[in-house]
C-alpha angles and dihedrals in degrees: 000000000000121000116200115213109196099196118205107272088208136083089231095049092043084057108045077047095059088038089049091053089041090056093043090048095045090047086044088056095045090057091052092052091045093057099050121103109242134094121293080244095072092034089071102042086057098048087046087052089047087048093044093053095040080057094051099044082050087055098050091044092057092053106058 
């Protein structure tokens, strides 16, 4: 089988693409969070530390 990706050939497509993964792959993490069988308590200390380090590698990468 052979799958064809046609990627966006603009800047601006290029960017609502990257911010449209971003959104699917935080969504995707906060599902995972959400089944797994612990408090809500620690639910949410895991999703701040996965906020918190979302929040340090964009500021490296922004840095660089």
């Amino acid at each position: 089988m052979n799958i064809r990706v046609h990627f966006p050939k603009t800047q601006e497509g290029q960017e609502l693409l990257r911010e449209r993964i971003a959104e699917v792959h935080v969504n995707m993490i906060k599902e995972h969070i959400e089944k797994q069988q612990i408090d809500q308590e620690e639910k949410i200390k895991i999703w701040e530390g996965v906020k918190s380090e979302i929040k340090r590698r964009a500021k490296e990468g922004g840095e660089k």
